[in-house]
NULOKE-334946 format. One record per residue (C-alpha): x, y, z. Coordinates in pm, whole numbers, plus 32768, in hexadecimal, padded with zeros to 4 digits. Example, Ala and Ser with C-alpha at 12.3 -4.5 7.8 and 13.67 -1.06 7.14 Angstrom:
84CE7E3E830C 85577F9682CA 
! end
This chain:
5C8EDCDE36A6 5D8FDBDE373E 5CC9DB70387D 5D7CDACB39DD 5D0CD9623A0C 5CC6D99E3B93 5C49DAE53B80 5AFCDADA3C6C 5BA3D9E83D68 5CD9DAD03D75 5BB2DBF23DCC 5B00DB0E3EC5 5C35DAA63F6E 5CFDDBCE3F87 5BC5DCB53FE8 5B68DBD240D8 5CB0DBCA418C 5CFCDD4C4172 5BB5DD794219 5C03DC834321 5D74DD15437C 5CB3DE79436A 5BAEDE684455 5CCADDA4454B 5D8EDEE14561 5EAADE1F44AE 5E98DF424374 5FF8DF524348 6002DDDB4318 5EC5DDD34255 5F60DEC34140 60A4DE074132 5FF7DCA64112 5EE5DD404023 600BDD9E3F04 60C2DC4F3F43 5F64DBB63EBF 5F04DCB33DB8 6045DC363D49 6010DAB93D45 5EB2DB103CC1 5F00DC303BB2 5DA5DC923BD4 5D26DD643AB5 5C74DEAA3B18 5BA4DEA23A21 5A33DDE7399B 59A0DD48387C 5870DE1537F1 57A8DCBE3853 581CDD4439D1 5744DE9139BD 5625DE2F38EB 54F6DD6F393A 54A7DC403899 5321DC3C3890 5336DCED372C 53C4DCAB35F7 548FDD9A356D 54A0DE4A33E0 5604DDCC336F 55DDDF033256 5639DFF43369 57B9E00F33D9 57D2DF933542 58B7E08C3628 59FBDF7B360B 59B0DF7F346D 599FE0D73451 5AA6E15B3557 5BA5DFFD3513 5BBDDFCB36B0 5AC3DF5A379A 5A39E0613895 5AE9E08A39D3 5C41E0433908 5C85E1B738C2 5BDCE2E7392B 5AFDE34A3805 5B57E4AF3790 5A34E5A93741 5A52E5CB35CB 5A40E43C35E0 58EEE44F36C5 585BE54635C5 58E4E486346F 5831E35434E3 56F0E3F33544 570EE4AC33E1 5740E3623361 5617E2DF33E9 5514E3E733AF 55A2E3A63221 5560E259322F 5437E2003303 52FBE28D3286 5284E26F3419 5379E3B83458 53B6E4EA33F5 54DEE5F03488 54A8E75534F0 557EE856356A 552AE9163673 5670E9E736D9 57D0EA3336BF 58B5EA1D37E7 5983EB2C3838 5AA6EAA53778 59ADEA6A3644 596BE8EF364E 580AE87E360F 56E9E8103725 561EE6F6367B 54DDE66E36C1 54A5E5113618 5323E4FA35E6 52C4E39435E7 514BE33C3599 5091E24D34A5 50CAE2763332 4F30E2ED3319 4F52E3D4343B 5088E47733BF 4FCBE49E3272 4EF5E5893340 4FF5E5ED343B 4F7CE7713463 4E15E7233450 4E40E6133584 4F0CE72A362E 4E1AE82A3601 4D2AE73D3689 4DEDE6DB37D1 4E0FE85C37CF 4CC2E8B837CA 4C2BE78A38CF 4CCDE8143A0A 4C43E97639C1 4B30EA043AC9 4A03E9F23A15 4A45E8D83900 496CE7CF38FB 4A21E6F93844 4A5DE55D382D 4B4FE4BF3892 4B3EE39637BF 4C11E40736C6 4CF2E4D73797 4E55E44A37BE 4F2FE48438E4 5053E50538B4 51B9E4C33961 52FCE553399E 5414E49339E2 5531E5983A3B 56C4E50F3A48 57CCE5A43AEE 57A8E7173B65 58DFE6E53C1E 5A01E67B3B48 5AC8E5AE3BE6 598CE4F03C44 59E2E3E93B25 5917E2B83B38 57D2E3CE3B1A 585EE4443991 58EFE2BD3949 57A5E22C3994 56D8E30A3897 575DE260376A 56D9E0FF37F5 5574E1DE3830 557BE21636BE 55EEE10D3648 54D5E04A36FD 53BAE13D3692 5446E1253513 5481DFB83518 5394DEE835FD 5265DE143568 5154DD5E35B2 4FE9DDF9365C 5073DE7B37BE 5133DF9536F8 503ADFB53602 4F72DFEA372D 504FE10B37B2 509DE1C43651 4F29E20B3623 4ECAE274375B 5018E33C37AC 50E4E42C3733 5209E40137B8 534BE52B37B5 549DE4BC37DF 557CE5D63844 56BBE5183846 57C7E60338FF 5746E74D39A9 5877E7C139F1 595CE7A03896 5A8FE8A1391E 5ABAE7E53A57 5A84E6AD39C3 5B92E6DC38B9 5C72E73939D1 5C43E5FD3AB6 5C55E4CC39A2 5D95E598392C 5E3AE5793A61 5DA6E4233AB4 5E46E37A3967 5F85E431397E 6009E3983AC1 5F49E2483A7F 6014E1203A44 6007DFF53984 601EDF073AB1 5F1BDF453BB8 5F89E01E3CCF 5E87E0223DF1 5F47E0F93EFF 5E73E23E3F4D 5FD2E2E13F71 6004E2D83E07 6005E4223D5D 5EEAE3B73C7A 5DE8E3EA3D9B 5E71E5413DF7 5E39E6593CCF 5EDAE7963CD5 5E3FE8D03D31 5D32E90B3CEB 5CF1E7CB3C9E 5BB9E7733BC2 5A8CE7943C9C 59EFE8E43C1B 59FEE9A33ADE 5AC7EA9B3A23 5ACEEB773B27 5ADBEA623C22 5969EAB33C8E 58A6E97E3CE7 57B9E97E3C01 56BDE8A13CF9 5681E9E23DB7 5632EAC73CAC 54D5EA233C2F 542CEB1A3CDB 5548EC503C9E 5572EC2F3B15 56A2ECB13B3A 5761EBE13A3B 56F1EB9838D5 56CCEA033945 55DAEA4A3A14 54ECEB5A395F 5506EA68383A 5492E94C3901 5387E9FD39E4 52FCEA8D3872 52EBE92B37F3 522CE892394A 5107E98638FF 510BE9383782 50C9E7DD37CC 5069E7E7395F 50E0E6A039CA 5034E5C73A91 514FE5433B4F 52A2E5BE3B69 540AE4F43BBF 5522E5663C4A 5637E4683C3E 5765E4BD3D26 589FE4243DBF 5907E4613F5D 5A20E3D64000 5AD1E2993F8B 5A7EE1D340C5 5914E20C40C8 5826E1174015 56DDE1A13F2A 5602E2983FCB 5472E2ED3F25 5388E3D33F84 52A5E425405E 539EE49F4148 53A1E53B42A0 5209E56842ED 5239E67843FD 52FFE72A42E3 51CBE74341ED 5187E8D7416E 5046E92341D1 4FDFE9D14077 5002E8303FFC 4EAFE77D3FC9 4E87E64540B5 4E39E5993F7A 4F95E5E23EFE 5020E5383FFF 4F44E40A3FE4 4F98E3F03E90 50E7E40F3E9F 50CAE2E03FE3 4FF3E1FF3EEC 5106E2203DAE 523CE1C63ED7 5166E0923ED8 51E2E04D3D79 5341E0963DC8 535ADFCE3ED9 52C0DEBF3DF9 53A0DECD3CE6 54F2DEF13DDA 54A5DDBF3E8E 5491DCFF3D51 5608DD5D3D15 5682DD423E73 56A9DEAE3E90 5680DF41402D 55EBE096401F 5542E18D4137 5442E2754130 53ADE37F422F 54F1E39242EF 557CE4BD4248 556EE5BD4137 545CE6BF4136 536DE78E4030 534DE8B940D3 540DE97F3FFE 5346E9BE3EBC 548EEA283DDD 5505E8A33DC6 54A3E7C03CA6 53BBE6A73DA9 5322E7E73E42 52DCE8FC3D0D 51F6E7E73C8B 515CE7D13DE0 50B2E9283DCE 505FE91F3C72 4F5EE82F3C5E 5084E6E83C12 5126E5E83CFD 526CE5FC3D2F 533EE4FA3D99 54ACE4E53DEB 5592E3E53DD7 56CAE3D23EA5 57B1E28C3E10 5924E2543ECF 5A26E2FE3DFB 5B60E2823DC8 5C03E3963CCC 5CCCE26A3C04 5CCFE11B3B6E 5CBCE03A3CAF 5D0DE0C13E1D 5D2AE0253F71 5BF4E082407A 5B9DE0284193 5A95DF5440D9 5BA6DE9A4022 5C0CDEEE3EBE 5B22DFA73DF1 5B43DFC93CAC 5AB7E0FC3BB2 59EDE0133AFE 5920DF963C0D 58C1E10A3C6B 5898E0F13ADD 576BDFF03B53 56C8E0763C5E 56A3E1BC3BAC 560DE12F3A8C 552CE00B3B3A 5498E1533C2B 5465E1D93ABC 537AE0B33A4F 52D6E0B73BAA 5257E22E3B84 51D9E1C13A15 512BE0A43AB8 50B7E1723BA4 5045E29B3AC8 4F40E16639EE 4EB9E0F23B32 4E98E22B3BD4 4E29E3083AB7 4CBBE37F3AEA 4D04E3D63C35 4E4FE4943BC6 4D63E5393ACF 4C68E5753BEE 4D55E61A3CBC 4DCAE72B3BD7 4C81E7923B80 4C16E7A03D04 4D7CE84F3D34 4D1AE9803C58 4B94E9963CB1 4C0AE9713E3F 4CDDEA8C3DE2 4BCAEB943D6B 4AF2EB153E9A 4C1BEB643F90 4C4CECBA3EF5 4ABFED203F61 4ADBEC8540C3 4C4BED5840D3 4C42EEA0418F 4D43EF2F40AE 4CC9EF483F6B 4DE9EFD53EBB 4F40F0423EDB 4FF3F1AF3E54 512DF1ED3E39 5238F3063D83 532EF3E33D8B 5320F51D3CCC 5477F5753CE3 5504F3EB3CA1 541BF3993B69 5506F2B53AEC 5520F1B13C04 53ADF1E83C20 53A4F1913AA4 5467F05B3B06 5367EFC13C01 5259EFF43B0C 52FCEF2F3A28 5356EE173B02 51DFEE083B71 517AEDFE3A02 527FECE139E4 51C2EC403B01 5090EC593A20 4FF6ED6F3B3A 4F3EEE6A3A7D 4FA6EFE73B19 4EF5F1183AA7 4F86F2793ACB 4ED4F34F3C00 4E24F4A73B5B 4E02F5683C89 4EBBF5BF3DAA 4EBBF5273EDF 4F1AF5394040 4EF5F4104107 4FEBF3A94242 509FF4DF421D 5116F49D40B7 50A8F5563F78 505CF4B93E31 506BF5713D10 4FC3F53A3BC5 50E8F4E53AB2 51B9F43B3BA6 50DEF36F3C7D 5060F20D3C44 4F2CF1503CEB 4EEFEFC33CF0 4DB2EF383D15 4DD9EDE53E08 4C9BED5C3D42 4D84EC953C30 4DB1EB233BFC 4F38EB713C64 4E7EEBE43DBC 4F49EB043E97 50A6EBAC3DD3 5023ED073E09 5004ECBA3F6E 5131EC1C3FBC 51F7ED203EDE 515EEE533FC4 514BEDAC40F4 51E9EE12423F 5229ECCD42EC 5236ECDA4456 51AEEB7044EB 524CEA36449C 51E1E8C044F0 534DE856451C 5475E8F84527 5559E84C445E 558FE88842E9 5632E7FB41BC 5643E94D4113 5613EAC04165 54D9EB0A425C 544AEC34417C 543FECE4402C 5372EE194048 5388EEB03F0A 5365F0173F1C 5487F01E4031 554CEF713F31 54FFF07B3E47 5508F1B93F5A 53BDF1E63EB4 52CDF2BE3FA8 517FF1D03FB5 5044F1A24058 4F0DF0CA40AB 4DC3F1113FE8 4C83F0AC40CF 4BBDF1293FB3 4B97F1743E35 4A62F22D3E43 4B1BF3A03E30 4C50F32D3D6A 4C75F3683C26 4D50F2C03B42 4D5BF2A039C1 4CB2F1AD38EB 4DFCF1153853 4EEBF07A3924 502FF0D33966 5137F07B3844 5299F1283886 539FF18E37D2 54DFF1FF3806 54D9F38A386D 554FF458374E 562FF55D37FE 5640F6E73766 571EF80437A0 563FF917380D 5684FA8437DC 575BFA0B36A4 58CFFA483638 5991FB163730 5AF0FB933715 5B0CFBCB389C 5AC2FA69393B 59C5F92C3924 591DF8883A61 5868F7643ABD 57E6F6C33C06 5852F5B73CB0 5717F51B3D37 56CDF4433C0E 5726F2E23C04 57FEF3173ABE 58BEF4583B51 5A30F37E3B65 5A2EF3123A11 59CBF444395E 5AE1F4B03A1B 5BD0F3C339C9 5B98F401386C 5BD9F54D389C 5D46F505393A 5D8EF40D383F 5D7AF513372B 5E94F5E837DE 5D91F6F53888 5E01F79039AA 5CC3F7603ABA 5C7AF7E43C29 5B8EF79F3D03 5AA5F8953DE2 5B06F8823F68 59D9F9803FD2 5876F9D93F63 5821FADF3E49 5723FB3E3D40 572AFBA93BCD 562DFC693B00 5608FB9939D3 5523FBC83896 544AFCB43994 5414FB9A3ABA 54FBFB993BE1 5596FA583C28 562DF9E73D5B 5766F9293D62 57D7F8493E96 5926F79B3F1C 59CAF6C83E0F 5946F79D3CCA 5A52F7633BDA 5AF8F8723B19 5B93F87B39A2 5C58F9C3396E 5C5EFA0E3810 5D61FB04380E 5ED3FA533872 5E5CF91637BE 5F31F860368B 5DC4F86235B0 5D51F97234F7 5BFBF9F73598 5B23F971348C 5BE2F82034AE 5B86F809362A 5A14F85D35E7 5A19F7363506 5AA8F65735E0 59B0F6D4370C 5888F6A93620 5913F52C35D2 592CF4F53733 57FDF55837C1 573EF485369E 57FBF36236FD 57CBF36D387B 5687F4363872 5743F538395E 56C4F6B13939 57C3F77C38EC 57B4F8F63946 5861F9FE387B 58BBFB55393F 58B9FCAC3881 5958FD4439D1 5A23FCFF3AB9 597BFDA93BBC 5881FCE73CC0 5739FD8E3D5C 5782FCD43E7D 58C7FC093F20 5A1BFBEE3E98 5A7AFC683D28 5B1BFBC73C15 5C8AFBF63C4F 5C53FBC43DD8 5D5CFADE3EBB 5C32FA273EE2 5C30F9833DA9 5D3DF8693DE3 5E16F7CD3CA7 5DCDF6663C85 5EC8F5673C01 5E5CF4383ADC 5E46F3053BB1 5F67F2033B9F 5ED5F0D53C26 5F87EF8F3CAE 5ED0EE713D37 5F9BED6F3DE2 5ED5EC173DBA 5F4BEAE73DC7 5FF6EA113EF5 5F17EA674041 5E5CEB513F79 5CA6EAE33FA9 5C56EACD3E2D 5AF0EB0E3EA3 5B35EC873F3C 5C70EC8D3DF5 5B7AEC413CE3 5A53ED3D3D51 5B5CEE733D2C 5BDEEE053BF4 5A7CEDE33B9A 5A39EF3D3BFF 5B2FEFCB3B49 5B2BEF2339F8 59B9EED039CC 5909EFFB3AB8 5A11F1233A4B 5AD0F0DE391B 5C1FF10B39EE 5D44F02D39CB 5DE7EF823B0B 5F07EEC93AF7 5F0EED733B94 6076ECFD3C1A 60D1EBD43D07 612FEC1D3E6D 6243EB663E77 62C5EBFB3D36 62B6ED543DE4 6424ED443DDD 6451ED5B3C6C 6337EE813C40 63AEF00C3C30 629CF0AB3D23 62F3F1EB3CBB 622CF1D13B73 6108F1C13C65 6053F29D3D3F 5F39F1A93DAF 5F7FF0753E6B 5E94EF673EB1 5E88EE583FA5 5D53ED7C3F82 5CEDECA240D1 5E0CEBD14150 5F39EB734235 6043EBDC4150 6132EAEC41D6 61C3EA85407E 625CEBE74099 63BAEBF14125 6495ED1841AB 64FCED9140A3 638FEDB83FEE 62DCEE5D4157 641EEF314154 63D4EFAA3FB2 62A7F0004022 62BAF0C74154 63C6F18040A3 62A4F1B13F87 61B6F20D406B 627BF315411D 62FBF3A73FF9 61A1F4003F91 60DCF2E53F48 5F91F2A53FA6 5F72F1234017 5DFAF08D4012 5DCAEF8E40FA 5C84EEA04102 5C27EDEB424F 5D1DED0C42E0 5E30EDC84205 5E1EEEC34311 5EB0EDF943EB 5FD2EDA64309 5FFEEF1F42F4 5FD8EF424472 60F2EE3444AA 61DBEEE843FA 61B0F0544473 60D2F0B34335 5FB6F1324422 5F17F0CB4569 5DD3F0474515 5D83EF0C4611 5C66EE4E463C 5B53EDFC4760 5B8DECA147F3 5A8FEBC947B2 596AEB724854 59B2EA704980 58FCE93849B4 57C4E9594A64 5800E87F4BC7 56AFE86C4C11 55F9E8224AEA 55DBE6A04B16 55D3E5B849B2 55EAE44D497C 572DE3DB48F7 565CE3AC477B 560AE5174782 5769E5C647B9 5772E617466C 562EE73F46CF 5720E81B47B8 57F0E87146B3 56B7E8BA45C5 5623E96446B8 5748EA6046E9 57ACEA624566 5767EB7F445E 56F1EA9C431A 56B8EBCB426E 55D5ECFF42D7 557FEE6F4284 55E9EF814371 55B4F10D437A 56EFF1DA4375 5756F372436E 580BF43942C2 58D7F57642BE 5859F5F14152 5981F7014158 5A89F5F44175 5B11F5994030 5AF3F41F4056 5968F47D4070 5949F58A3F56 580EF5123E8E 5740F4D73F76 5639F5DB3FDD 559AF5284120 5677F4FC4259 55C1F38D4266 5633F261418F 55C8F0D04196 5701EFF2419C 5705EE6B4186 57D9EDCC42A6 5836EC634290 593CEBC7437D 594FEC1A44EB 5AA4ECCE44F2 5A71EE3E458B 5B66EF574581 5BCDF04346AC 5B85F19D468A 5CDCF25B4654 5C69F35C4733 5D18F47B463E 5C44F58045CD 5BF2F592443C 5C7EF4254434 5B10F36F442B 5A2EF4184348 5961F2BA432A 58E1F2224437 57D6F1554497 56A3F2404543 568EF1F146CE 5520F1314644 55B9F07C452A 54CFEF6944FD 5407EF7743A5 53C6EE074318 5434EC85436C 54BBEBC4447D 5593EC6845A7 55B9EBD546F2 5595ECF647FE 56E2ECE84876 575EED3246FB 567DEE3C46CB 5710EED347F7 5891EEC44793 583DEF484621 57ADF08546D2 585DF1C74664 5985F0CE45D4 5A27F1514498 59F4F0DA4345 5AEAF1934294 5C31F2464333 5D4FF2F542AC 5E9CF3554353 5FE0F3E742E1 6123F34142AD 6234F41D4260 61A3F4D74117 60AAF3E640D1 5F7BF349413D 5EF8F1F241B4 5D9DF1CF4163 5CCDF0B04223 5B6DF01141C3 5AF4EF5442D2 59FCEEAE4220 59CFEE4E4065 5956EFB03FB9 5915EEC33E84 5863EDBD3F11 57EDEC823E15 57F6EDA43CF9 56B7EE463D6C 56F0EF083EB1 56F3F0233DA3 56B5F1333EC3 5820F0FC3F7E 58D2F0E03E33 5925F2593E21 5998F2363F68 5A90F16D3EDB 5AFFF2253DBC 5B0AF3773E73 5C69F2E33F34 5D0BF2AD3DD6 5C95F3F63D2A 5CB1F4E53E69 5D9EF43A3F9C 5EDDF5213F2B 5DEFF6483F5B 5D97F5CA40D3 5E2FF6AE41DA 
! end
């Protein structure tokens, strides 16, 4: 590669002055004067390999360095993902120090890698030293350690536009594979090491694309250029533009439940989580804010976790690189990939390295370049591994005191146990068994019924969980009710009870004395749904209450049947039994259809085996109690036509959990358009419009026009959040919104803690009660007037003081779980949730808060859905 002959004084020089012109307020000046000497200097962005790699080893010239194998040097283009995973296949084929294992397929099918680095002996024996790191952690071995080897996880790139995180792992294997001399011998046989390269391969894919495309062949430093700036939805989270570092703890995405599988096959020691923040920040390494900690953490954790920064800061200073620690970040949220580690017996530890989203870019710490991210991500790599060999019998030590200290916490814990169930949603109770067992938490179905707080748990559809696990800490923290907090800020949400995610009745166990539960554990699969009472040539029903209702459904519509849907109560004698039917039972005619009888029986017998919906088949028309087959009651229902406008304003966040919902939870297509190509779009193939959180101001008169005229012709417009107040704005509605809460005039602060009023006041993320009118079609499905919602923000909506408008709203004590200020909890009182209002013949349907939440509020979801299937039929 053609080198410049002044290349590190042109770096000294210019940085030096753009730093100087900077911090003298002369910016302007500073940017003008830095691109006359970029100029003069032609600095090249990017680094020799002898730039990243240390020189106190030799290294094996039989393995391809990065530049051989990739014919550029790092930090010269963006490496793509199927370049990331070639190389690392390419290693694991040459070295015999590393093998390659695939642990999941993104959503869009490309491979998640681990790279398993260890000595040629140990991975001779690789399963047997696995079994044996396994096995000498467990309560009640008495095994060792000698021979035990510690085992690390270095994880790249969750986010994908975080480059430097995926562009560093190929110098991490490259150094395992090809370093000699004793202080690697050292670390390959004591260590097994797992690379897992890129975490995020969709998002990843979608970033370096962009970044190369607009990259030029001169360097371009100005953080206007379009290189910095990605299109929506830019590359950050996944597929369904999730972010993937939340959902450790949700396994919502097939990332994550492939990479939480693989950390209990191998239970890693210590855990990295390599990151990129803004691109005038420097390098930030955990610990980080102490008053931030989650209680359910071990001190020792934290100690730990203080005594490897030690390393970090170490290694940085030998390359000149400033870094922080303890001033920000947090691990009290257990779903993130520094934190999941946390309560499962690891240490995690994040790593936050400036990002600059290109080649080279101006900062306000002079002109960075990728490759030097490149470095620090790597050198923070060798500092855990140095870490990991000087610190490994008391890494060892502290996940075998993590898992006894569990069992001993269960018998000094008042609550012994947890049930939970619902017998008439077994398939969302199905689910949360399933993401426990993913969890490795061992459930075991309840064989009696009980009554405890009120609730009734029935055998068959009832679950208990014993607190006295190893995973005791995760058991706790996934039932808990949090209601005291040591600070009130927080980098992420401020709760996740579980069984409010999953409307899931549960309750608290002080005893397992009179319980009984069977001998196996819980293993679920996927209810098998039946059509009871058989063929009928009158009319099929089925309920609405299970989790799978809108897709059986669906299917149903996108065969051609003609369905309707029950507006009043009513009851059926069927195969002896009579069986009681409640607001939102669906209703398949089979008389008036375009199928023959026996064809419709088919296709309900397909359907409810699919969805594990029971179908029930009439032999009269005739009800023993409430309205009758051919009653008014029984409202026609319309296939949903869905639009989504994404895009422009549009949050991909709130965007990307709908689409989600649709595709992945209900097998029902939405189609995604642009706002600002609204214009080109005929509306009137739709009868379901969508507006995801945002301003909307991309849309000109012409579009808000289109779509009023839409709506008032008989469309029903969704609205999410601050969409309302698009809607509202252009005399689609009136929903407004509370003002906010003013500053407090006497609470006195020093100047360094402003920042706490507006934590103090804020809504990071919390669980509230709400109620519902069951008889109002956006609530059909649900049998209790009560419902758990997940509120994050601190926007508020104004009642619209209109009768039948409201039929969610937050309970006049909403206050369930997480962090609320009193003043908030006082403006959410009796606030609505969900609202719907006529324009013209159609409706405008508002959600005040996300019924989709992360993937895994599952209990609003229906919520949701009801607007699209039912909103025409709203009167």
């Amino acid at each position: 590669m053609k080198r410049n002959i002044f290349p590190i004084f042109g770096k000294l020089f210019s940085s030096v002055l753009f730093n100087h012109f900077f911090n003298t307020n002369m910016k302007h000046f500073a940017v003008v004067f830095f691109s006359i000497i970029s100029l003069i200097f032609s600095t090249n962005a990017q680094e020799p390999l002898s730039y990243f790699l240390p020189d106190d080893v030799s290294y094996n010239k039989n393995i391809p360095t990065p530049e051989e194998y990739f014919n550029q040097q790092l930090g010269e283009w963006h490496l793509t993902h199927d370049q990331v995973l070639n190389y690392m296949k390419e290693i694991a084929r040459i070295s015999e120090r590393a093998i390659i294992q695939e642990y999941a397929r993104s959503h869009e099918n490309r491979p998640l890698v681990h790279l398993i680095f260890t000595s040629e002996q140990n991975q001779n024996k690789l399963e047997e030293l696995k079994k044996l790191h396994f096995n000498y952690s467990q309560p009640g071995e008495n095994i060792s350690s000698e021979n035990v080897p510690l085992v690390v996880n270095l994880g790249y790139g969750v986010h994908g536009n975080e480059s430097s995180a995926t562009n560093s792992s190929v110098l991490t294997a490259y150094y395992l594979a090809a370093a000699q001399g004793e202080k690697i011998d050292r670390l390959l046989e004591s260590t097994i090491i797992l690379v897992d390269p890129c975490l995020n391969p969709d998002g990843f894919v979608r970033h370096s694309t962009w970044a190369n495309m607009h990259q030029s062949i001169t360097d371009v430093t100005s953080s206007d250029s379009r290189q910095f700036r990605e299109v929506w939805p830019g590359g950050r989270g996944n597929h369904y533009w999730f972010d993937l570092n939340r959902d450790w703890l949700l396994l919502v995405h097939p990332e994550s439940r492939g990479r939480v599988a693989a950390f209990h096959e191998w239970k890693p020691n210590i855990v990295t989580d390599h990151h990129e923040m803004g691109a005038n920040s420097t390098f930030f390494f955990q610990p980080g804010v102490p008053s931030r900690n989650n209680p359910l953490t071990p001190e020792e954790n934290y100690r730990l976790t203080y005594e490897i920064a030690k390393y970090h800061s170490e290694f940085l200073d030998k390359i000149g690189s400033p870094y922080y620690m303890e001033e920000q970040f947090d691990d009290y949220y257990f779903g993130k990939g520094s934190s999941y580690p946390d309560v499962n017996a690891s240490v995690g530890i994040l790593f936050e390295q400036a990002g600059y989203r290109g080649r080279i870019r101006e900062t306000s710490n002079g002109v960075k370049t990728l490759a030097f991210g490149i470095k620090n991500q790597f050198t923070v790599s060798l500092s855990t591994l140095e870490a990991a060999i000087n610190l490994k019998d008391e890494l060892l030590q502290f996940q075998k005191d993590f898992y006894r200290e569990g069992l001993e916490l269960a018998d000094k814990d008042e609550v012994k146990a947890y049930i939970f169930g619902d017998e008439n949603n077994r398939q969302t109770t199905l689910k949360f068994v399933d993401l426990l067992n993913q969890h490795q938490i061992q459930v075991y179905p309840n064989e009696q019924e009980i009554i405890i707080a009120g609730k009734t748990f029935k055998p068959g559809s009832s679950f208990v969980v014993s607190k006295k696990q190893p995973q005791y800490r995760l058991i706790k923290s996934i039932f808990e009710i949090t209601t005291e907090f040591a600070d009130s800020t927080f980098y992420d949400v401020s709760t996740w009870t579980f069984p409010y995610a999953f409307n899931l009745p549960f309750a608290k166990l002080t005893s397992l004395r009179n319980v009984q539960v069977s001998e196996k554990p819980a293993e679920p699969e996927k209810p098998e749904g039946k059509v009871v009472g058989g063929k009928s040539s009158l009319a099929y029903l089925f309920k609405w209450n299970e989790y799978a209702a809108p897709e059986a459904l669906f299917q149903l519509q996108n065969k051609g049947l003609l369905t309707k849907v029950a507006t009043d109560e009513f009851a059926f004698i069927i195969n002896g039994s009579e069986e009681n039917f409640t607001y939102g039972t669906i209703l398949v005619p089979s008389a008036g259809q375009e199928m023959t009888e026996e064809e419709i029986f088919n296709l309900v017998t397909l359907v409810a085996q699919q969805t594990g919906i029971d179908f029930y088949g009439l032999d009269t028309g005739l009800a023993t109690k409430g309205i009758h087959i051919g009653s008014g009651s029984f409202a026609s229902l319309e296939k949903p036509e869905v639009l989504m406008l994404v895009g422009g304003s549009v949050s991909s966040r709130d965007a990307g959990e709908i689409w989600h919902l649709f595709d992945q939870q209900y097998k029902i297509p939405v189609t995604l358009a642009e706002s600002d190509n609204l214009g080109s779009i005929n509306l009137n193939r739709y009868n379901t419009l969508i507006l995801p959180a945002g301003s909307y101001r991309e849309l000109n008169n012409a579009a808000t026009e289109k779509i009023k005229r839409w709506t008032e012709e008989g469309g029903t417009l969704i609205t999410i959040k601050s969409a309302a107040t698009w809607a509202t704005r252009n005399d689609l509605g009136k929903t407004q919104f509370k003002k906010s809460i003013e500053p407090d005039t006497t609470l006195q602060l020093n100047y360094a803690d402003r920042s706490k009023e507006y934590s103090m006041n804020a809504i990071a993320g919390a669980i509230f009660k709400t109620e519902m009118d069951i008889t109002h079609p956006l609530c059909f499905g649900y049998l209790k007037k009560e419902l758990p919602v997940f509120k994050s923000g601190n926007s508020v909506a104004e009642s619209l003081k209109t009768k039948y408008s409201e039929p969610v709203k937050f309970s006049d004590e909403p206050f369930l779980s997480g962090f609320v200020s009193e003043k908030n909890l006082e403006r959410l009182k009796n606030a609505p949730v969900v609202s719907v209002q006529s324009a013209g013949r159609g409706k405008v349907i508002s959600y005040q808060e996300s019924m989709a939440f992360r993937g895994i509020w599952l209990g609003t979801n229906k919520l949701f859905m009801n607007s699209v299937f039912f909103g025409k039929i709203i009167r």
